[in-house]
Kinemage of the C-alpha trace (Angstrom):
@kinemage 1
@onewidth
@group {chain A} dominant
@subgroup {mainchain}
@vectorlist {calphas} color= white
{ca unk a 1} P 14.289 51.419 -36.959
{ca unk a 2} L 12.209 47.785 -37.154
{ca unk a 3} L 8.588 48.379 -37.069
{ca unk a 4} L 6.670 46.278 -33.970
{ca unk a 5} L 3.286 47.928 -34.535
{ca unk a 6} L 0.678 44.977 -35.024
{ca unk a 7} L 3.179 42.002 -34.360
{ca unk a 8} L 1.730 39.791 -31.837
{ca unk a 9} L 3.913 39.865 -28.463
{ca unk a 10} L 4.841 36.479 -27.056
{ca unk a 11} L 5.310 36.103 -23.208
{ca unk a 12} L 9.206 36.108 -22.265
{ca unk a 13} L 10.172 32.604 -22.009
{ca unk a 14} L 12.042 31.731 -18.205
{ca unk a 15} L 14.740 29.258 -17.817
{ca unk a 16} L 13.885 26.766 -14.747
{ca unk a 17} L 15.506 27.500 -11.702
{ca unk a 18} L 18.529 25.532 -11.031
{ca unk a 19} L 18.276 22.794 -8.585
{ca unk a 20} L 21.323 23.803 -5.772
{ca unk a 21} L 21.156 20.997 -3.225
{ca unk a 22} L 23.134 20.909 0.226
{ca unk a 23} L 24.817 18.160 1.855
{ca unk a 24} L 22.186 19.350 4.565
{ca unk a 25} L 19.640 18.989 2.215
{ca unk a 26} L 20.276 15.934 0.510
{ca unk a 27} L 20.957 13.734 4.366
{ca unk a 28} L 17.595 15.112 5.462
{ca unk a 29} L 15.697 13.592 2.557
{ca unk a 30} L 17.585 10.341 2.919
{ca unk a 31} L 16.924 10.192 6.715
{ca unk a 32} L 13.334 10.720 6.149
{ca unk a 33} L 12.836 8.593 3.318
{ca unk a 34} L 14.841 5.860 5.591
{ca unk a 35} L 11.973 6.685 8.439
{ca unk a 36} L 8.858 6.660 5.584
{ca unk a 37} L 10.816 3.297 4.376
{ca unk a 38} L 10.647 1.083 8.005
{ca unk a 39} L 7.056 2.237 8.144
{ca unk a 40} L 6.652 0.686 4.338
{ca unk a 41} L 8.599 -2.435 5.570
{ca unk a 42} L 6.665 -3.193 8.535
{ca unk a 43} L 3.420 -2.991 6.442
{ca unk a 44} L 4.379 -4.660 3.713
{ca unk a 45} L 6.151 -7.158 5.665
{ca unk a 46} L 2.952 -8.421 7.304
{ca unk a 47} L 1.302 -8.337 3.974
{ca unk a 48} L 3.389 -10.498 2.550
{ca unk a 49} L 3.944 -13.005 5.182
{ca unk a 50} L -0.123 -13.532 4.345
{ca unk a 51} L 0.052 -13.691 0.590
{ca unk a 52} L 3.185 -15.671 0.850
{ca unk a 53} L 1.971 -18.448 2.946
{ca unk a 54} L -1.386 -18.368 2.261
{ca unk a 55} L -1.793 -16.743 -1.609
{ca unk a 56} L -4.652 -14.081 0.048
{ca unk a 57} L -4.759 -11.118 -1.708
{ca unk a 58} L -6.130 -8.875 1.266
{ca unk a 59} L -6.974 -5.584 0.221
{ca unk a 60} L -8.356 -4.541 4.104
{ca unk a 61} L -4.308 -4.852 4.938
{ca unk a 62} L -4.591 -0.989 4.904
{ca unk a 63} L -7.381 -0.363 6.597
{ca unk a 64} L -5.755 -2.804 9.453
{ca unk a 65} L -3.221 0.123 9.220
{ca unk a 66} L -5.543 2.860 9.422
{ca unk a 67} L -7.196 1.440 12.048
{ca unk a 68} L -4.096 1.003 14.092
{ca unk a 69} L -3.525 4.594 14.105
{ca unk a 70} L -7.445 5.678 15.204
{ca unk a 71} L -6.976 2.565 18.276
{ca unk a 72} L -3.532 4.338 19.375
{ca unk a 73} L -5.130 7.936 18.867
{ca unk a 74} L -8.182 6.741 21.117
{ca unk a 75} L -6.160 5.111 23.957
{ca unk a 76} L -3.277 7.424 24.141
{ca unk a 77} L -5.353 9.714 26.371
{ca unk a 78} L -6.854 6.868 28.327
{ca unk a 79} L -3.920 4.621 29.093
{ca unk a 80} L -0.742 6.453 28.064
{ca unk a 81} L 1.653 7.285 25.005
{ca unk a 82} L 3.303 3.200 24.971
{ca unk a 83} L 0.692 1.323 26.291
{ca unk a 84} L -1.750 2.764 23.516
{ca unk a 85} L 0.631 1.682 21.004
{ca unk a 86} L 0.783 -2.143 22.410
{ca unk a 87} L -3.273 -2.391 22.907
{ca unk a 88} L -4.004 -0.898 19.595
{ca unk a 89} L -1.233 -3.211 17.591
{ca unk a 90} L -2.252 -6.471 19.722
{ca unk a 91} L -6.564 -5.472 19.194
{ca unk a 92} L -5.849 -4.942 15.092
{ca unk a 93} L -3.955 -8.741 15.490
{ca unk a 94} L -6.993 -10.370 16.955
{ca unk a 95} L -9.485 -8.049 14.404
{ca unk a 96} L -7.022 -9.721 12.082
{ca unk a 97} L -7.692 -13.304 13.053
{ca unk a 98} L -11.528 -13.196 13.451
{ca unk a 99} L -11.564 -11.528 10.318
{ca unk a 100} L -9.932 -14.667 9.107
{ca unk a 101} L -11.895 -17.395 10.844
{ca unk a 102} L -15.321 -15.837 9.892
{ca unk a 103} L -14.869 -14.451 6.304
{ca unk a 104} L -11.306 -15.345 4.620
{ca unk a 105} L -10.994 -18.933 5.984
{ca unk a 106} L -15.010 -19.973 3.780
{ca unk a 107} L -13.141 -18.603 0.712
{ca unk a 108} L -9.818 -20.878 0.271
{ca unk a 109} L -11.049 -23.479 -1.839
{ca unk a 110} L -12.491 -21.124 -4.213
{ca unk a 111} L -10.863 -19.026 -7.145
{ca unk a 112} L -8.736 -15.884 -6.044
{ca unk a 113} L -10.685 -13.008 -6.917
{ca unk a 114} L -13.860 -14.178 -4.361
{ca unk a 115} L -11.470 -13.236 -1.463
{ca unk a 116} L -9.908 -10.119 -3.568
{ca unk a 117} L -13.445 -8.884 -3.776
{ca unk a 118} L -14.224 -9.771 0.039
{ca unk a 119} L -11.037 -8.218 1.399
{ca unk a 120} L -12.105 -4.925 -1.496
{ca unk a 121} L -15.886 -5.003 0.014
{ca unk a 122} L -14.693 -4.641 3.788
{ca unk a 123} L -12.145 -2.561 3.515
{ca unk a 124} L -14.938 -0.040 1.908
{ca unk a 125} L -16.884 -0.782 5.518
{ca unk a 126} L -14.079 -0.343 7.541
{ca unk a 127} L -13.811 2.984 6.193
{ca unk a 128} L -17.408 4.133 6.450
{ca unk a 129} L -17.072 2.729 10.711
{ca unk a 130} L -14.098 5.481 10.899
{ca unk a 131} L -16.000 7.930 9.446
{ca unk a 132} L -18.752 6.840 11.561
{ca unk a 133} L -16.760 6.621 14.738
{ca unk a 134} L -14.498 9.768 14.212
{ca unk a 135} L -15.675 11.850 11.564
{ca unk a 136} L -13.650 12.822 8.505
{ca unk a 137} L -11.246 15.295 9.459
{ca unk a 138} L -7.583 14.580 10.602
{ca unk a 139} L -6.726 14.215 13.990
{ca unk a 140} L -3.158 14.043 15.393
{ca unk a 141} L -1.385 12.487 18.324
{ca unk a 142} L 1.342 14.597 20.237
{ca unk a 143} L 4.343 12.370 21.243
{ca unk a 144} L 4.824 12.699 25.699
{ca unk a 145} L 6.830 15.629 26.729
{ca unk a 146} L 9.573 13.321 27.957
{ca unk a 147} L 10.508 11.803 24.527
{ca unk a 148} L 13.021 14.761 23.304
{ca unk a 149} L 12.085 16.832 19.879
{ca unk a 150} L 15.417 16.450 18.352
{ca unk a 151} L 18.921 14.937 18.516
{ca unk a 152} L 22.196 16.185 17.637
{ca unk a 153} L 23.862 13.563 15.290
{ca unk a 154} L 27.596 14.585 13.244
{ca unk a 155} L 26.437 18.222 13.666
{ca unk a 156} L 22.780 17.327 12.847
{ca unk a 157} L 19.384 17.908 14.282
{ca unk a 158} L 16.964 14.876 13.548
{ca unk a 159} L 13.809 14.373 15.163
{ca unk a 160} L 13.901 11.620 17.746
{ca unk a 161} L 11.112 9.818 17.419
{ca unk a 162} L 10.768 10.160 13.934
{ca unk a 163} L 14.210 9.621 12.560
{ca unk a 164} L 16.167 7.829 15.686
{ca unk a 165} L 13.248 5.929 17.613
{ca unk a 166} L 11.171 4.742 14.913
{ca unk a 167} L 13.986 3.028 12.863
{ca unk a 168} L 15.835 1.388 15.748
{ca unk a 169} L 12.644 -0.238 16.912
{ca unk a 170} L 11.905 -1.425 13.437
{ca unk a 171} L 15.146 -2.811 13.128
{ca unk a 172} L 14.682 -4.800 16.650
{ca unk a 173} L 10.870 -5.758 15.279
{ca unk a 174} L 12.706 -6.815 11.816
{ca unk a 175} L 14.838 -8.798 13.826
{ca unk a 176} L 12.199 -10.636 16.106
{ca unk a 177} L 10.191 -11.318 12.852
{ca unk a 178} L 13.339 -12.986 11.446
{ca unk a 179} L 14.127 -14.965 14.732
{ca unk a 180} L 10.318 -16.247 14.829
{ca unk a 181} L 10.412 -17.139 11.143
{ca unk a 182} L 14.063 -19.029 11.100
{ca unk a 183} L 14.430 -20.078 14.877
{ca unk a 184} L 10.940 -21.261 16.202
{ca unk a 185} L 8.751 -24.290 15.289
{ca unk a 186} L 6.189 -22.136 14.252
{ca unk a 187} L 8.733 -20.209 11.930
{ca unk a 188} L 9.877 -24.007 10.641
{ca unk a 189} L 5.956 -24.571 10.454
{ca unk a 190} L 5.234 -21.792 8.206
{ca unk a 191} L 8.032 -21.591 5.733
{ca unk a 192} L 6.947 -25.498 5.204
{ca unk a 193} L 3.751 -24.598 4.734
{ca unk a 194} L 4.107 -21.585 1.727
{ca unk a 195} L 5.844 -24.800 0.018
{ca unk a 196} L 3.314 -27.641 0.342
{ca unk a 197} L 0.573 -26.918 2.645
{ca unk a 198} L -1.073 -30.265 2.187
{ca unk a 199} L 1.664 -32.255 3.045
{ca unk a 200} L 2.372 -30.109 6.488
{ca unk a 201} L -1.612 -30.950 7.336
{ca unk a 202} L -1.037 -34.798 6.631
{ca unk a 203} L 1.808 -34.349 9.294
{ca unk a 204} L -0.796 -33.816 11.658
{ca unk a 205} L -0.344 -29.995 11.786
{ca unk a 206} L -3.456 -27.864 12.262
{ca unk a 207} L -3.230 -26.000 9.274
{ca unk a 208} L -6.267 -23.906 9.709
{ca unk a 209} L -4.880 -22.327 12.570
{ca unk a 210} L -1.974 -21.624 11.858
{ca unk a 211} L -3.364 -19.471 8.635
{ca unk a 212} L -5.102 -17.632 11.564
{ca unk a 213} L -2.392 -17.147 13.181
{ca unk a 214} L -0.287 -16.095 10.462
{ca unk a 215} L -3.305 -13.577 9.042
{ca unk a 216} L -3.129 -12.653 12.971
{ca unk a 217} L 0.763 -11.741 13.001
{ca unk a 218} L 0.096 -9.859 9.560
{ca unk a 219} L -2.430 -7.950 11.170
{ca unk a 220} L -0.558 -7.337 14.025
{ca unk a 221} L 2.115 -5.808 12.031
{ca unk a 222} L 0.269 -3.712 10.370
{ca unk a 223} L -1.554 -2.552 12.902
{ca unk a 224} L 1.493 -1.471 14.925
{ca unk a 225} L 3.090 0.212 12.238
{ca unk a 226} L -0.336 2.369 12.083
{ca unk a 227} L 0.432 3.029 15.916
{ca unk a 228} L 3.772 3.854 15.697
{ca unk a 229} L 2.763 6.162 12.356
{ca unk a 230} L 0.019 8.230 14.761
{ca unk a 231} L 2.614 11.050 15.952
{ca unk a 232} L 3.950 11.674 12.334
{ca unk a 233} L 1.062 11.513 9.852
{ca unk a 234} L -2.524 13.239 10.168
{ca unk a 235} L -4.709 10.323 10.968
{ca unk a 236} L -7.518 9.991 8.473
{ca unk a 237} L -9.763 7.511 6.702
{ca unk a 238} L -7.953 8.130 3.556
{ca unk a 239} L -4.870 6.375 5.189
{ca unk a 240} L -6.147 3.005 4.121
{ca unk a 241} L -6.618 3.542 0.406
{ca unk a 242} L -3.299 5.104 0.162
{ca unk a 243} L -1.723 2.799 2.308
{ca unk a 244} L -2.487 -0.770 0.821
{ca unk a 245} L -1.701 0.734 -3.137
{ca unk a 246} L 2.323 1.721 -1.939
{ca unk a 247} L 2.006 -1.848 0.102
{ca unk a 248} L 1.209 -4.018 -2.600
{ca unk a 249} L 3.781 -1.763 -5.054
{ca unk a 250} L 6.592 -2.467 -2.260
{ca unk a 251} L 5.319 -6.718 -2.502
{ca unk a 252} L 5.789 -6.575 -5.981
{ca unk a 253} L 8.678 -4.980 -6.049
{ca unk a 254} L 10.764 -6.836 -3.478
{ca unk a 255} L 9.196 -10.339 -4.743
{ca unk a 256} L 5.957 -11.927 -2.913
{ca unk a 257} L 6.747 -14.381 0.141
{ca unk a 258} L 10.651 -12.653 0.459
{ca unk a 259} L 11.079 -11.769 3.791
{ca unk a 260} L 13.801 -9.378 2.490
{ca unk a 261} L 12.114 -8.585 -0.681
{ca unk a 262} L 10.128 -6.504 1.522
{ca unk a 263} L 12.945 -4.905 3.504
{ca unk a 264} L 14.715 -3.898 0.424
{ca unk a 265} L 11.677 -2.604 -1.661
{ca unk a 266} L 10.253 -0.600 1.438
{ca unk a 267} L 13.492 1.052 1.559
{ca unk a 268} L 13.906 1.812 -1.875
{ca unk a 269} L 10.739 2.956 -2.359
{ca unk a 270} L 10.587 4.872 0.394
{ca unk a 271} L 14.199 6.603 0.081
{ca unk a 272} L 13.888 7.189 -3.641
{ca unk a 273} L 9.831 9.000 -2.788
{ca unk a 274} L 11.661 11.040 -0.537
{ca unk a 275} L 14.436 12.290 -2.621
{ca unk a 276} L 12.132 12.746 -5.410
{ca unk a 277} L 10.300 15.095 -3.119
{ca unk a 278} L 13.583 17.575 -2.886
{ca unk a 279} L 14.535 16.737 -6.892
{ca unk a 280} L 11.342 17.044 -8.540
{ca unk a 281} L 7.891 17.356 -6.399
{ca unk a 282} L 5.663 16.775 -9.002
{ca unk a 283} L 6.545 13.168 -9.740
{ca unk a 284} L 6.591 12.021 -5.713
{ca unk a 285} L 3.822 9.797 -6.335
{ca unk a 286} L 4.519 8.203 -9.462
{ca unk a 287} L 8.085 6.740 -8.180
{ca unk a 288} L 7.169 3.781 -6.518
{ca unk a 289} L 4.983 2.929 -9.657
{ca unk a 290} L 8.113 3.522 -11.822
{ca unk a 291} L 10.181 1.571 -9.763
{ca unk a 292} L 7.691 -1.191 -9.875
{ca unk a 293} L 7.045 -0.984 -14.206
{ca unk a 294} L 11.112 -1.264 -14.353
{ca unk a 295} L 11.295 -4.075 -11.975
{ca unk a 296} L 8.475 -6.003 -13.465
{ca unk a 297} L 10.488 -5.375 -17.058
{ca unk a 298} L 13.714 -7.129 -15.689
{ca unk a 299} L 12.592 -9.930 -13.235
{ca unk a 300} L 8.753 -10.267 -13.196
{ca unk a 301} L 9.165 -12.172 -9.422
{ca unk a 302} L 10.687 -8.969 -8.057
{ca unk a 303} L 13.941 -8.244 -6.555
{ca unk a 304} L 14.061 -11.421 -4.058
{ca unk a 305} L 10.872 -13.230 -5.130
{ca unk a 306} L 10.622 -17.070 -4.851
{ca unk a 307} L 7.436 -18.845 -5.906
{ca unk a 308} L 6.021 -20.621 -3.077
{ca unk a 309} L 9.102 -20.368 -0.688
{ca unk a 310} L 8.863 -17.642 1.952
{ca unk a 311} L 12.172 -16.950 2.534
């Protein structure tokens, strides 16, 4: 018989439990990370429709976000589930453009990193007025008891305003956004403008205000995506840190001033997050930084980037 007196014992080593994914599974991470995706888009989308046109690197652009989400959370039992939505995304646009005039619009003619440091500084003060105004912990927004919990789709349940509502709307947003940018003057006005701003001001074009109004529809966009985001997410100050690091990943990754740059990288990053969540937890929040060291590797402009053409 083998002697085992005085021989050190080693734990038993495990095998890792297999993955076993379902179809079920596998099209509930994909809806989701569609859903988590049009929320990216719509944030990033209004992010970089400011740096493209205008080259300002706005770090408040999440706390424009967050604060969309307290606004909607503070009307919704004043004025209703919709209407909260609208006030809050329209009051972050016009935050958005006196927060142009007064501070950004001082700053253009000087190097970069004085409005980097600006946008940094007041993003740090919008969070301390949350905290101020509605403490630290998370509050939540219930959706109305009209708007169904779930919807039968192929067999399915999804959540309706989650995985149906949210993304249709985005799509018709996406679609107004694309209409205004292509079909309008202003649209025509702005695209010539991320190519030679100058030149559009000798034209007799206030240029000025229309970088208002541009930091205004960024705003805006953000804004509403925070309201739309207040029935799925605990709303919390931290919202605005975490929010403007996966919004400037998605920018980079889809290409600065691409209007679908930002569709495509929102729903990459945001599909791939999710699935990583089912495949392997631990890594969920280094994917979209992954995604953006591979796609700064192969095309440093991103996906669909275009210097100085917003397009």
């Amino acid at each position: 018989m083998r002697r085992t007196e005085g021989l050190p014992s080693y734990p038993r080593r495990e095998r890792l439990p297999a993955i076993h994914l379902t179809l079920a599974q596998l099209t509930d991470q994909l809806v989701n990370g569609i859903t988590l995706g049009m929320l990216y888009i719509l944030v990033a989308l209004g992010l970089n429709i400011i740096l493209g046109l205008m080259g300002v690197i706005n770090f408040s652009h999440g706390s424009f976000f967050m604060l969309g989400a307290y606004l909607m959370y503070q009307f919704n039992g004043l004025i209703g589930f919709w209407p909260a939505i609208l006030l809050a995304a329209v009051l972050v646009g016009l935050l958005g453009m006196a927060f142009e005039s007064v501070l950004v619009r001082p700053l253009y003619r000087r190097i970069p990193e004085y409005t980097l440091l600006l946008t940094f500084g007041t993003a740090l003060i919008f969070a301390q007025i949350v905290r101020r105004v509605w403490g630290d912990d998370a509050v939540r927004v219930d959706t109305p008891p009209y708007i169904p919990d779930s919807i039968n789709i192929a067999g399915l349940a999804f959540p309706f305003y989650k995985d149906v509502f949210l993304v249709l709307l985005t799509v018709v947003i996406l679609a107004g956004v694309w209409l205004l940018l292509n079909k309008t003057n202003i649209g025509i006005i702005i695209r010539a403008g991320t190519r030679d701003a100058e030149m559009v001001k000798i034209l007799g074009i206030n240029m000025p205000l229309m970088f208002t109004v541009v930091f205004g529809l960024g705003s805006l966009m953000a804004g509403l995506a925070g309201a739309l985001a207040a029935p799925i997410y605990a709303i919390q100050p931290s919202l605005a840190s975490e929010w403007i690091v996966l919004t400037f990943v998605i920018v980079i990754v889809g290409g600065i001033g691409s209007f679908w740059g930002a569709i495509v990288g929102g729903l990459l990053i945001g599909i791939l997050t999710s699935l990583m969540a089912l495949l392997w937890p631990p890594a969920v929040e280094m994917t979209g930084y992954f995604i953006m060291g591979i796609i700064l590797l192969v095309r440093p402009r991103g996906l669909f980037g275009v210097e100085g053409l917003f397009e």
